[in-house]
Backbone bond lengths (Angstrom), bond angles and torsions (degrees), N, CA, C in turn:
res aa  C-N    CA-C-N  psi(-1)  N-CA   C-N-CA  omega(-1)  CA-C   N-CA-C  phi
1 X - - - 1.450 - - 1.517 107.40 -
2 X 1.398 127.10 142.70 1.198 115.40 -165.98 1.690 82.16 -114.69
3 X 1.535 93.89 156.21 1.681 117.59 169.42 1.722 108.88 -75.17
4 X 0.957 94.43 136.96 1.955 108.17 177.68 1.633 93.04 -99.58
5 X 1.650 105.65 158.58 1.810 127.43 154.78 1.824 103.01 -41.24
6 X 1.088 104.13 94.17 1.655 102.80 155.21 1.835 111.26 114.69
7 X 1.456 94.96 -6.39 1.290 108.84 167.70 1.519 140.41 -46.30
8 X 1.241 156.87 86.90 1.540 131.33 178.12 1.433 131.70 -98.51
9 X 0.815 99.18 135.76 1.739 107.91 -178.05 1.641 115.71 -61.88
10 X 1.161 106.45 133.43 1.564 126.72 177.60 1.715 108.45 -44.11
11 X 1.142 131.53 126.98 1.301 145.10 -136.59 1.286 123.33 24.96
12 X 1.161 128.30 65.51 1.797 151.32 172.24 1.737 93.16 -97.58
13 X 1.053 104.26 164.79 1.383 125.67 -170.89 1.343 98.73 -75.32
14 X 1.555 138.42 147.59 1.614 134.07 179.48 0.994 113.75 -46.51
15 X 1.040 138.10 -164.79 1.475 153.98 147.17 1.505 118.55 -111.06
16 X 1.081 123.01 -132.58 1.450 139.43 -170.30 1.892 92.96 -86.29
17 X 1.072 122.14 152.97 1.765 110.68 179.83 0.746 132.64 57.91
18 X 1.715 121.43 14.01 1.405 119.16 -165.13 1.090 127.33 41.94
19 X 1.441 140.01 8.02 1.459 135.70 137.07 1.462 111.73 -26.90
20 X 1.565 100.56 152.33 1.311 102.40 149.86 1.840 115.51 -131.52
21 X 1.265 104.77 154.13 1.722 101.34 -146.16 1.321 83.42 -96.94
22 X 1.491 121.11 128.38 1.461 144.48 107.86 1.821 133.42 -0.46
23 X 1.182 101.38 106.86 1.520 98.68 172.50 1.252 118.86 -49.77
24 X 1.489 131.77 157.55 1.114 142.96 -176.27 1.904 99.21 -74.63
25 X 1.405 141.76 152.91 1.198 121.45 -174.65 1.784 75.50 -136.71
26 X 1.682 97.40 141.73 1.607 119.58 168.17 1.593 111.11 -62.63
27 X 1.334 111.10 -178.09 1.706 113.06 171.18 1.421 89.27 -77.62
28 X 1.286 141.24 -65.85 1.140 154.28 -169.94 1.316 112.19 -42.90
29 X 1.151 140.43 -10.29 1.385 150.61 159.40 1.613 117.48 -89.56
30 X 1.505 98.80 -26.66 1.794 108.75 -169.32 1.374 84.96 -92.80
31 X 1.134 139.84 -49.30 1.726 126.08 177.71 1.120 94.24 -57.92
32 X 1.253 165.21 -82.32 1.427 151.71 -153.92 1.874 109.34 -55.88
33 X 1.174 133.50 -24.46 0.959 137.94 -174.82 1.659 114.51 -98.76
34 X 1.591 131.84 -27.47 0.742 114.18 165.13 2.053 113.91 -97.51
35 X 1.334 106.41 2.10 1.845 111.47 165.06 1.962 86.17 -82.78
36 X 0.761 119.50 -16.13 1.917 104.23 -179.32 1.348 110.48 -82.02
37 X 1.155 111.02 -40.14 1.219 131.01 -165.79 1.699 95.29 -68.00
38 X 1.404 117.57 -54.62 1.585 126.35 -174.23 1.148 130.54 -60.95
39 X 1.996 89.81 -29.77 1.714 97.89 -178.98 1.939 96.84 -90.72
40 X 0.660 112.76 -13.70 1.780 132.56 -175.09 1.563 95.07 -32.67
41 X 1.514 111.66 -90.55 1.299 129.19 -179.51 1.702 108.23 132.52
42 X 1.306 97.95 -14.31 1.281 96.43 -176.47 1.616 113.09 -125.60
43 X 1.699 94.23 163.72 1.512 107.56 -148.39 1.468 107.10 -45.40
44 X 1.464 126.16 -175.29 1.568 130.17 165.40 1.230 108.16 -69.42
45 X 1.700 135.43 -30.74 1.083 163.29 -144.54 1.744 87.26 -87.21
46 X 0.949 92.69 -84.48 1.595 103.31 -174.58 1.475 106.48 -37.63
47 X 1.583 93.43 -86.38 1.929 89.52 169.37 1.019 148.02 -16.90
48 X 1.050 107.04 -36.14 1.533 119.98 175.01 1.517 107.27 -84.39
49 X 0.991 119.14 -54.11 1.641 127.76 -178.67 1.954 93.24 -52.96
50 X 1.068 127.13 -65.48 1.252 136.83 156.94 1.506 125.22 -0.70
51 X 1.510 93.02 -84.89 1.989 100.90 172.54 1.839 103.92 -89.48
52 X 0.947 112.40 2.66 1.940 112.45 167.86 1.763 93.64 89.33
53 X 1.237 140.22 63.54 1.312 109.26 -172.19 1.451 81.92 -140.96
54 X 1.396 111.67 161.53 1.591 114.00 -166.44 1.871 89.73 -99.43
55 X 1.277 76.69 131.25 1.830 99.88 174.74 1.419 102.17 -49.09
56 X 1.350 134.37 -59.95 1.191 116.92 -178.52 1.711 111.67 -61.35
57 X 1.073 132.15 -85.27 1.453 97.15 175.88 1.291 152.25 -33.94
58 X 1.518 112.63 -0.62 1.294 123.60 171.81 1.812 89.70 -75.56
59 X 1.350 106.86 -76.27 1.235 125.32 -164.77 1.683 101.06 -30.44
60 X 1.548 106.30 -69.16 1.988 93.87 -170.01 1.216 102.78 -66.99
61 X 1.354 144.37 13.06 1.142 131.57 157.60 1.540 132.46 -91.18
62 X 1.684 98.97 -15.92 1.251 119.03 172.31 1.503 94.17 -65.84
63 X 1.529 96.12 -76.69 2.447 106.02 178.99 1.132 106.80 -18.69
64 X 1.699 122.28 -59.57 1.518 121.44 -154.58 1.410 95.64 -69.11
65 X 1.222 139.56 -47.07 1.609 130.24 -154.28 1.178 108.11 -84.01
66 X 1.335 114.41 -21.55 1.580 122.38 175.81 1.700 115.59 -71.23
67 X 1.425 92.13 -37.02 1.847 99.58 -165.34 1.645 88.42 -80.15
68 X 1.463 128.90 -27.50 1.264 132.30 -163.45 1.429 98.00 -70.25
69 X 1.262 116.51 -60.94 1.638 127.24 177.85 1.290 123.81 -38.20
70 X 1.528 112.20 -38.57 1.474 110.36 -165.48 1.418 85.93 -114.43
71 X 1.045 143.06 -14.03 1.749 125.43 153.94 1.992 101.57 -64.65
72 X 1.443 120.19 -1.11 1.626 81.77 174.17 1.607 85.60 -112.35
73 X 1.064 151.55 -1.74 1.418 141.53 175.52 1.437 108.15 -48.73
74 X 1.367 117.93 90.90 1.701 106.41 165.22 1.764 115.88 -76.09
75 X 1.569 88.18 146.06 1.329 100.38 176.83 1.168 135.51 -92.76
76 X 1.201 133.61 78.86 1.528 131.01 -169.99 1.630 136.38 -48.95
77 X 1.064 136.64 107.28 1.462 116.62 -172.43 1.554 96.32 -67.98
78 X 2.065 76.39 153.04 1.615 114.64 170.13 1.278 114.25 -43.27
79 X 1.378 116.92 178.45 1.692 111.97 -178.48 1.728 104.89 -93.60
80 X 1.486 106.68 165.12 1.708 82.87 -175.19 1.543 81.37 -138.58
81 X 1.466 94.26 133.27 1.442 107.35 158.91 1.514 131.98 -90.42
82 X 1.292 124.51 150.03 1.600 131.35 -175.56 1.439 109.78 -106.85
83 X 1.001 141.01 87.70 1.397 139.55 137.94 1.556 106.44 -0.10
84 X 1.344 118.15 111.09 1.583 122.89 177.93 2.089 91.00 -135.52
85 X 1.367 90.87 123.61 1.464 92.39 163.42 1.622 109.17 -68.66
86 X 1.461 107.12 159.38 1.693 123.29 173.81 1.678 105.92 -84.83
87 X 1.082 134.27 121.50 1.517 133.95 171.29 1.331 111.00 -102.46
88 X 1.591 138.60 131.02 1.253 162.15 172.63 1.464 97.19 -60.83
89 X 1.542 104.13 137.36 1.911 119.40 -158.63 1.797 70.44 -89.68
90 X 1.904 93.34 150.73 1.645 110.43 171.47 1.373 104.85 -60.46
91 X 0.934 134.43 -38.70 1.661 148.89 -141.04 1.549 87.10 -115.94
92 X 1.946 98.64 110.21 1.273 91.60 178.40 1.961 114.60 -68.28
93 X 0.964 115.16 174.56 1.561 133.55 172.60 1.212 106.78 50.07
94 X 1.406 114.98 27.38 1.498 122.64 161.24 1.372 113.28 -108.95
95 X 0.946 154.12 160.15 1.723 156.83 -128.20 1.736 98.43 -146.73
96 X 0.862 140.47 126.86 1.792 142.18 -175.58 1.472 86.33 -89.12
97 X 1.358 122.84 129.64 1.552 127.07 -176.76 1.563 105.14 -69.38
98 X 1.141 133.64 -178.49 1.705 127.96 -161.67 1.524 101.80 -143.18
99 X 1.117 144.77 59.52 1.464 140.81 177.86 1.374 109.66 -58.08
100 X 1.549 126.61 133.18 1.608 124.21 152.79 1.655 92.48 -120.38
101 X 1.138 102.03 155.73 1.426 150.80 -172.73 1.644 118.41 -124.11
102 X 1.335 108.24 83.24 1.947 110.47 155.41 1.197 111.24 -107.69
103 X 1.407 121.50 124.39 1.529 114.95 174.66 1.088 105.27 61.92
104 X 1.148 118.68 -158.15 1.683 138.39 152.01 0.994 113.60 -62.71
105 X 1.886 127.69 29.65 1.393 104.35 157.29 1.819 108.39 -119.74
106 X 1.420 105.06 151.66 1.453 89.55 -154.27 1.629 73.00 -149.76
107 X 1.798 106.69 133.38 1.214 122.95 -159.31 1.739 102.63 -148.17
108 X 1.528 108.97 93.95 1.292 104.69 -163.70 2.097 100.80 -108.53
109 X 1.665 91.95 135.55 2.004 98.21 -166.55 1.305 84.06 -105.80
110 X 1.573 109.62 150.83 1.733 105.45 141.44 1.704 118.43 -135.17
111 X 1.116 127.38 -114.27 1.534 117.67 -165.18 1.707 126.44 13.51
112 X 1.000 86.86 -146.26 1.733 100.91 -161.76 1.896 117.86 -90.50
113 X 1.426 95.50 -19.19 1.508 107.07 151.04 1.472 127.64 -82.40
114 X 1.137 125.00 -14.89 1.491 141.73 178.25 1.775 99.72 -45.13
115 X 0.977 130.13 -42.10 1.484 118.61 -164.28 1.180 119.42 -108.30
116 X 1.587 104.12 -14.21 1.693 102.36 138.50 1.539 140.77 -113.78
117 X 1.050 86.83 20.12 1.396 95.93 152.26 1.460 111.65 -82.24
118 X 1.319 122.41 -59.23 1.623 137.96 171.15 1.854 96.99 -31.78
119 X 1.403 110.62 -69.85 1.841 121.38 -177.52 1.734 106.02 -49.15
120 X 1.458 114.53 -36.19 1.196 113.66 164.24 1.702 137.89 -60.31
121 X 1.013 91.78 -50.99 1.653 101.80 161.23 1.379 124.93 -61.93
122 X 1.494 103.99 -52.04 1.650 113.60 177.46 1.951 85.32 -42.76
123 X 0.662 99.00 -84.70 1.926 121.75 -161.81 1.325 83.53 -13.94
124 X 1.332 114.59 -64.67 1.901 116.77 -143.16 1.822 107.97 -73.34
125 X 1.790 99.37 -23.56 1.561 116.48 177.90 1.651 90.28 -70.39
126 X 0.741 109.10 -64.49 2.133 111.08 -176.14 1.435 117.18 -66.08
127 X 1.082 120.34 28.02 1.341 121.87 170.43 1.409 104.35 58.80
128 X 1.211 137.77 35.48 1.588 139.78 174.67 1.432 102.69 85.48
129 X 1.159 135.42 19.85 1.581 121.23 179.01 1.111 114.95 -137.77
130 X 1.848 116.51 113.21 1.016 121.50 -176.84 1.547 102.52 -87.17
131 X 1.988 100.81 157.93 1.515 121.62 167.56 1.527 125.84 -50.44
């Protein structure tokens, strides 16, 4: 941890109030201190009284890392399906093969099971309820 302008090191002579001043602590130290604190068992109250640290700075440091965390969670959209009608092969008693396409996965049916297999999946993707 590097020392900042105005900083003092942990057993330095008081200051003003007979305090004695506290190192500056990184984010990277406050994530380790409030996962200590969690795996701890005991209250914030305690803890803090514990390692000497003022409850309120524990606390907005708890808020900040929390609000930080779930501001980087990206949210992905759901999958979206397209409604494609089924078209009848030119050539009677031949079956038009049925390709779907997610991503890079590409899953091509043909014959006479092809369109329920397709009605099958749809179903199981929709929670059992067809359109």
């Amino acid at each position: 941890m590097q020392a900042r302008a105005g900083d003092v090191r942990e057993g330095s002579s008081p200051g003003e109030g007979g305090k004695v001043a506290r190192p500056r602590r990184g984010e990277a130290e406050w994530k380790r201190t409030v996962v200590a604190q969690q795996r701890s068992g005991w209250s914030v109250v305690e803890f803090c009284r514990q390692r000497r640290i003022a409850e309120s700075t524990f606390r907005y440091w708890n808020w900040r890392l929390a609000r930080d965390a779930k501001a980087a969670v990206v949210t992905l959209p759901g999958p979206r399906f397209l409604a494609l009608p089924v078209t009848v092969a030119a050539a009677e008693g031949i079956a038009a093969p049925i390709e779907v396409e997610i991503g890079t996965l590409r899953v091509r049916l043909g014959g006479d099971a092809a369109t329920r297999v397709v009605d099958a999946i749809v179903a199981r993707l929709s929670g059992g309820v067809l359109p």
